[in-house]
C-alpha positions in Angstrom: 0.0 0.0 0.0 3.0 2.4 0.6 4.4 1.4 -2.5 1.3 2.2 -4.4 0.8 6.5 -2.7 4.3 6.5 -3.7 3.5 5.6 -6.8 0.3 7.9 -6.9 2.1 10.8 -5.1 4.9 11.0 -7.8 2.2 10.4 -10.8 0.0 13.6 -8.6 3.1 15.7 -8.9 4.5 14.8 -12.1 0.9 15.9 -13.3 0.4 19.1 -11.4 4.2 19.9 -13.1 2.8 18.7 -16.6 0.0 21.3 -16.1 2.2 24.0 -14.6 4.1 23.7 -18.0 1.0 23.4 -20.0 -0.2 26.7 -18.8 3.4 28.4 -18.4 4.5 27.9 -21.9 1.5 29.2 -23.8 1.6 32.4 -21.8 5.6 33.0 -23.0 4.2 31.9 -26.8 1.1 34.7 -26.4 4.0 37.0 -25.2 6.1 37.1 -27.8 3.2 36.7 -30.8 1.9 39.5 -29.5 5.1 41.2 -29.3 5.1 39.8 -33.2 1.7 41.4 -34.0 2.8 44.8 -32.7 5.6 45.1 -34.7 4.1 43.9 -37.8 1.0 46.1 -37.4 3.8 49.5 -37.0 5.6 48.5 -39.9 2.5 48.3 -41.9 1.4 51.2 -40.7 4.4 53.0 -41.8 4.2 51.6 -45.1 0.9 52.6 -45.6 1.9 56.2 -44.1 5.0 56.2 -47.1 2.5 55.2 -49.5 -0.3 57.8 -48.5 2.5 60.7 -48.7 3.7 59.7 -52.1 0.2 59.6 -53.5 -0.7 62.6 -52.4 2.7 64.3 -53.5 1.8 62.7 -56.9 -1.8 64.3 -56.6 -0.8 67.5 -56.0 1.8 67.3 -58.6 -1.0 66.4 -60.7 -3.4 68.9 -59.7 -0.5 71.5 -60.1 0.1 70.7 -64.1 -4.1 70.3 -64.6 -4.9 73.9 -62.9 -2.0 75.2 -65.0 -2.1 73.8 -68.2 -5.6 73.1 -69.0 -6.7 75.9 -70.4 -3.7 75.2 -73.2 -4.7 71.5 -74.5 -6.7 72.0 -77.9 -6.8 70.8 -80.8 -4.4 73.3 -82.3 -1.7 72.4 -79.5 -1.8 69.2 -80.0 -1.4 69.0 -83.9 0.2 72.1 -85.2 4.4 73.1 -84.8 5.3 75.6 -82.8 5.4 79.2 -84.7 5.8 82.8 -84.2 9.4 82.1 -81.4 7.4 79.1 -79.9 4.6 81.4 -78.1 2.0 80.0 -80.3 0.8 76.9 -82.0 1.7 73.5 -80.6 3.9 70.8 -80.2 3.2 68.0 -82.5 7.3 67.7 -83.5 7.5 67.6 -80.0 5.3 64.6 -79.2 6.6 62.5 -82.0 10.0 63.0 -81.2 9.3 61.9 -77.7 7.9 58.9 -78.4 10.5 58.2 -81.4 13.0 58.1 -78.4 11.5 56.4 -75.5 10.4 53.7 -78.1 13.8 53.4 -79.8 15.3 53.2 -76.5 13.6 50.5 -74.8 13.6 48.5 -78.8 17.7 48.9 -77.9 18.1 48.3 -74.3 15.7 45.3 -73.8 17.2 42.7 -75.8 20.6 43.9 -74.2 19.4 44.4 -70.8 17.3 40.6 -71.1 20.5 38.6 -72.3 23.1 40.6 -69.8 20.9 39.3 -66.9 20.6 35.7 -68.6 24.5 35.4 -68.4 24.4 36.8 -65.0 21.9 34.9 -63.2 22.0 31.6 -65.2 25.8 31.1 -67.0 28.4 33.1 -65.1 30.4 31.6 -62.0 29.4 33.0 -58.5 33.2 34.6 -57.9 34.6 38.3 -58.0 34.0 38.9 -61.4 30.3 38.6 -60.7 30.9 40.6 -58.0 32.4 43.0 -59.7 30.3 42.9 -62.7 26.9 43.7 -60.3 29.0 46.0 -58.8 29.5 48.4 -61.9 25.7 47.8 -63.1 24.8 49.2 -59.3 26.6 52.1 -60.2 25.4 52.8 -63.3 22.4 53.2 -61.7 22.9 56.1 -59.7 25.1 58.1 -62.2 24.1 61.4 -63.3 22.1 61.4 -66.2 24.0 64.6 -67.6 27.0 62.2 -67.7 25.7 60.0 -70.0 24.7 62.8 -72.2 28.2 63.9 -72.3 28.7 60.0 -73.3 26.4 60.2 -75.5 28.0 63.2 -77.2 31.3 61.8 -77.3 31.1 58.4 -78.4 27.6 58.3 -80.7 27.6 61.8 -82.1 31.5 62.7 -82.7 33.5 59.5 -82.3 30.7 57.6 -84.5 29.8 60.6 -86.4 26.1 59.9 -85.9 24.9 63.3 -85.3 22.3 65.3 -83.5 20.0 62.5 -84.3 17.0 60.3 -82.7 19.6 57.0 -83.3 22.0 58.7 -80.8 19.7 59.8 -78.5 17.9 56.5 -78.1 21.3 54.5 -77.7 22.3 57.3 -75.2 18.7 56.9 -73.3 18.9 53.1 -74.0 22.5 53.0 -72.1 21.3 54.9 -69.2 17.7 52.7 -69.0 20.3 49.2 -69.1 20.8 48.8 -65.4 17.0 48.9 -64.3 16.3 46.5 -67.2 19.4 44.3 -66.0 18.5 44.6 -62.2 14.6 43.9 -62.6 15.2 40.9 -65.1 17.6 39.1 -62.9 15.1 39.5 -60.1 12.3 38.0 -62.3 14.7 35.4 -63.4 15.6 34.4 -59.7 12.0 34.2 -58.6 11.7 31.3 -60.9 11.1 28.4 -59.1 14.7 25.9 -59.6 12.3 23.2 -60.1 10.8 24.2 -63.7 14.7 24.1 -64.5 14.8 20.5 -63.1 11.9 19.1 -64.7 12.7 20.6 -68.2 16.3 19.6 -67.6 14.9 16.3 -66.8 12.4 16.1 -69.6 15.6 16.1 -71.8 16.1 19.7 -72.9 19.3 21.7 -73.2 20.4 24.5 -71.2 19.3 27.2 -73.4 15.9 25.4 -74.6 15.0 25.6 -70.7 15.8 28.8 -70.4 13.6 29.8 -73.4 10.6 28.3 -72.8 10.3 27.4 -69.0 12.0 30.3 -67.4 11.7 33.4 -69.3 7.8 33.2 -69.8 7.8 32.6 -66.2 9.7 35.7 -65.6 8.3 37.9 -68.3 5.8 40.0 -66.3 8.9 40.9 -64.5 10.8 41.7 -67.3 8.1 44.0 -68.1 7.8 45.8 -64.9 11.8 46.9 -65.6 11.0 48.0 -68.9 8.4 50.1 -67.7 10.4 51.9 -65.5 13.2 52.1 -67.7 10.6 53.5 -70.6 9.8 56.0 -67.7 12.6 57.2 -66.9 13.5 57.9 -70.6 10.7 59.3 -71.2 11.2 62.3 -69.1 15.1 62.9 -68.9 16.5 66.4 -70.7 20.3 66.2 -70.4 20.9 62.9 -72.3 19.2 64.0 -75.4 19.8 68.1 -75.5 23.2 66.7 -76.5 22.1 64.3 -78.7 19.0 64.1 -80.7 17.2 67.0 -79.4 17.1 70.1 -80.8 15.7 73.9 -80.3 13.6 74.2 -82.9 12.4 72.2 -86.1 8.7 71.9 -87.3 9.3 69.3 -90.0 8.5 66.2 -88.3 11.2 63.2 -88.6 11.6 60.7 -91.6 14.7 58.9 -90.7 16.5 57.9 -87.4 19.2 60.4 -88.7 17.2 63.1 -88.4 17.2 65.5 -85.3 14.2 65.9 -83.0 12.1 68.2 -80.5 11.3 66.4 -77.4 8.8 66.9 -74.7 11.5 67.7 -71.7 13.9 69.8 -73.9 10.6 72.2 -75.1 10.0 72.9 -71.6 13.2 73.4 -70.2 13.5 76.0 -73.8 10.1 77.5 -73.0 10.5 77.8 -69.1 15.1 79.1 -69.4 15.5 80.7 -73.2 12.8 81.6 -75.0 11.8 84.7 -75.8 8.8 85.4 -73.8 8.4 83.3 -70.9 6.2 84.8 -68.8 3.9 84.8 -72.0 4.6 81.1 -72.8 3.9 80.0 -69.1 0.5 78.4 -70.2 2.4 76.5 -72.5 4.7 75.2 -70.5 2.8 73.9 -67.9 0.7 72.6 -71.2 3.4 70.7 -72.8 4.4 69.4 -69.3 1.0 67.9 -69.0 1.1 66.6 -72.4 4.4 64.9 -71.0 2.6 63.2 -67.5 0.1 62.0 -69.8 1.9 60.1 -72.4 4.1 58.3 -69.9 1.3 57.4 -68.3 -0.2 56.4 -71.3 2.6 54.1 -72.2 3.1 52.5 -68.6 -0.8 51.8 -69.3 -0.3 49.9 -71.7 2.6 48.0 -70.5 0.8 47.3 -67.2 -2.4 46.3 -69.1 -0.5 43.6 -71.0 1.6 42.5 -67.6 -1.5 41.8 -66.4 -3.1 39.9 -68.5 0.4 37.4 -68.6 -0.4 36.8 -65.3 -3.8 35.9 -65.9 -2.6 33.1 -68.3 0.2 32.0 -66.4 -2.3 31.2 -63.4 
């Protein structure tokens, strides 16, 4: 009989300790998840804060141009040249050439940008060449885009002999758009599950036909989103092409890539720093400027339309 309290004195306690630790450790988990959900529910807050303030600096950015420039959108502006020192008519020249060089810059740095971040993510050696390589394309990134006008000037329209012409300002925008391109495909690329690779590796295909058609359709609304934002950027940069394609003033409207340009940026930096009248042309300016928001909007439309719907199919 002693043996068996023992036994039930010992079973009593190892219980009342089981139920101790039953209760004690869900307390220290509800701690610390709650701990969890605090943190998570600042962060998101902030992010949603950071997102709140940019949309309402792009609104009143917006509502800035539209108050402005209204009152200058007709008919007349949007399909006549400029005349009488650019403080009437419109900007036609200037609309085509704008969209001659965003177009023919992305047509140039996509295929580059796409096959530079094949090699990098899928051919070259991890090591300090690819280190290096990353490195430089990082860099590229944040230099000036008045520097690669100057490039632009010195390599496509002297050295090459190109000329003020939309070729050399779509190379010189397509070289400055490369590492977004390169940075966003190689993130697309690496989001790509490893296993499609297996399989079609498995299936019996070579490296490249993999990489054709299992990984790049995978990746391609990612693709797109860097050439969106490399179309944007090109879009509305001045100093790369007032060096090279972009000129003061021309009302006959391009027929070759040879031929020299008005742009969108470079007519409103002319109307708003050397025309004639600029108090007089300040309509215009804040006109053309709207002109400018809506056709890279217009584009990234577009772009984002189609993204979209690849995603669709791909699910």
């Amino acid at each position: 009989m002693a043996a068996i309290s023992e036994k039930n004195l010992k079973s009593g306690t190892a219980r009342k300790q089981a139920d101790i630790t039953t209760f004690t450790v869900p307390a220290q988990f509800a701690s610390g998840r709650q701990r969890r959900k605090v943190f998570q529910t600042l962060a998101f807050t902030l992010f949603r804060v950071a997102a709140v303030i940019n949309g309402i600096a792009l609104f009143i950015i917006v509502y800035f141009m539209v108050t402005r420039g209204w009152r200058a959108i007709t008919w007349t502006f949007l399909t006549q040249p400029p005349m009488d020192s650019m403080t009437k008519g419109g900007i036609l020249p200037c609309i085509v050439g704008t969209f001659c060089l965003s177009i023919g810059a992305i047509i140039i740095a996509m295929p580059v940008g796409i096959a530079s971040a094949v090699y990098l993510n899928e051919y070259a050696r991890p090591g300090r060449a690819l280190r290096l390589i990353r490195l430089g394309i990082n860099n590229l990134a944040g230099v000036p885009s008045v520097v690669f006008g100057l490039f632009g000037l010195a390599f496509f329209v002297v050295i090459l002999k190109m000329g003020v012409s939309i070729i050399a300002g779509a190379l010189t925008l397509g070289a400055m758009s490369l590492p977004v391109i390169i940075g966003a495909t190689e993130e697309a690329l690496k989001a790509v599950p490893d296993t499609y690779r297996e399989a079609s590796l498995g299936l019996g295909a070579t490296k490249w036909q993999t990489i054709w058609r299992a990984v790049l359709p995978s990746a391609l609304p990612g693709i797109l989103t860097g050439a969106i934002l490399g179309i944007s950027r090109a879009a509305g940069e001045t100093a790369p092409i007032m060096f090279t394609g972009a000129v003061f003033f021309t009302p006959i409207l391009p027929t070759s890539i040879f031929d020299e340009v008005m742009a969108l940026p470079y007519h409103i930096y002319v109307l708003a720093t050397a025309g004639t009248e600029i108090e007089a042309t300040r309509h215009l300016q804040y006109g053309t400027a709207l002109v400018l928001i809506a056709l890279v909007l217009g584009i990234n439309l577009i772009a984002i339309i189609y993204r979209s719907r690849l995603r669709r199919r791909m699910q």
